[in-house]
C-alpha positions as a Markdown table, in Angstrom:
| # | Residue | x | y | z |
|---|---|---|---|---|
| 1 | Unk | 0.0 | 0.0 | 0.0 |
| 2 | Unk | 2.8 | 2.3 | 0.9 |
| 3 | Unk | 6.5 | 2.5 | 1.1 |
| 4 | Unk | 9.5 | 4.7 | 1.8 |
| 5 | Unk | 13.2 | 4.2 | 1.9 |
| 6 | Unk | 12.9 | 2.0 | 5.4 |
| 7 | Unk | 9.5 | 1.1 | 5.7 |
| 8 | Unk | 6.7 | -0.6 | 3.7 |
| 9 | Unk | 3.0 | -0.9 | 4.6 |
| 10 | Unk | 1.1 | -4.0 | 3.5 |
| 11 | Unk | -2.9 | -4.9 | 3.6 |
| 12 | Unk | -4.9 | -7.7 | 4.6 |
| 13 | Unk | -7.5 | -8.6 | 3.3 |
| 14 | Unk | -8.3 | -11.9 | 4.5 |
| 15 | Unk | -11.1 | -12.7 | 6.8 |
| 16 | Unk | -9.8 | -13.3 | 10.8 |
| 17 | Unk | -10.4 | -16.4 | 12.1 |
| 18 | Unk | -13.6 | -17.1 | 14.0 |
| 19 | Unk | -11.6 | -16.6 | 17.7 |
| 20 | Unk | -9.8 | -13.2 | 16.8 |
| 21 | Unk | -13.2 | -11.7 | 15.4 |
| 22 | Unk | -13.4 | -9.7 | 18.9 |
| 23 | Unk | -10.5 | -8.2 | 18.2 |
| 24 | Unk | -11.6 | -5.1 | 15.5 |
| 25 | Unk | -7.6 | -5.8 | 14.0 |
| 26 | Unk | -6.3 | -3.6 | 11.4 |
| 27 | Unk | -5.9 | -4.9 | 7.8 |
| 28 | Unk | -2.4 | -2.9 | 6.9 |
| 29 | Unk | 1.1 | -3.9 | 8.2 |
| 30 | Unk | 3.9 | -1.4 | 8.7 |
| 31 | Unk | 7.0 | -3.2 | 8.7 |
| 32 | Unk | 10.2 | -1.3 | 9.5 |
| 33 | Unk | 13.7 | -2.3 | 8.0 |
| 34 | Unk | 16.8 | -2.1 | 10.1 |
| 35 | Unk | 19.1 | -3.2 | 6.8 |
| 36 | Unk | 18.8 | -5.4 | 4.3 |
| 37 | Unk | 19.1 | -8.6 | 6.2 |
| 38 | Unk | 16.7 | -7.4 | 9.4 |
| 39 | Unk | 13.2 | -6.3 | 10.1 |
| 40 | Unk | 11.0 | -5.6 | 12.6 |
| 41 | Unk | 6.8 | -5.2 | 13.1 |
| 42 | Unk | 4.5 | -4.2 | 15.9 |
| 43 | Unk | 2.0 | -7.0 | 16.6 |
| 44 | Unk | -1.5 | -6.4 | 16.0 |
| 45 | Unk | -2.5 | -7.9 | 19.3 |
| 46 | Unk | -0.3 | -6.8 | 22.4 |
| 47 | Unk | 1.4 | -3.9 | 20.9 |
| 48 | Unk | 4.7 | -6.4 | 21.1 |
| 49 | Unk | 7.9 | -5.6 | 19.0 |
| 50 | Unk | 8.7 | -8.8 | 17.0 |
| 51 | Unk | 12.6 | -8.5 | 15.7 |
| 52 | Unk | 13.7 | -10.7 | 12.2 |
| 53 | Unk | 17.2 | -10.9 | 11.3 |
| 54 | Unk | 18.4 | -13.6 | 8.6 |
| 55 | Unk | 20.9 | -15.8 | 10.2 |
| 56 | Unk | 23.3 | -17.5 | 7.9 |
| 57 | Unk | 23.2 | -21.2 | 7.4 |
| 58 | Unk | 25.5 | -23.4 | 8.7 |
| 59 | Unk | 26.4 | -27.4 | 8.8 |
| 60 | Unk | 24.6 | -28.5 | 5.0 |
C-alpha cells in the first residue's frame, strides 16, 4: 500500500479467524527495515515488537 526508503506498509484482506473476530484488528502492516538482512513489526495484538534478522546457514 505504501513504502519509503525504510519502511513498507502491506494490507490484509483476508477474513480473521472465527476466535480473533473480537479483536476489530487492522488490515495494513507497517514493517520497519533495520538493513537489508533485518526487520522488525509491531503485533496487531499486544502492541509487542517482533525483531527478524536472517541468520546464515551453517552445517549443510
Amino acid at each position: 500500500m505504501g513504502t519509503d526508503l525504510h519502511c513498507v506498509v502491506i494490507r490484509d484482506d483476508s477474513k480473521p479467524a472465527p476466535d480473533m473476530a473480537m479483536f476489530e484488528l487492522s488490515t495494513f502492516t507497517e514493517i520497519q527495515f533495520d538493513s537489508p538482512d533485518s526487520y522488525w513489526i509491531i503485533t496487531a495484538i499486544g502492541g509487542f515488537t517482533e525483531y527478524f534478522r536472517r541468520v546464515p546457514v551453517t552445517g549443510i
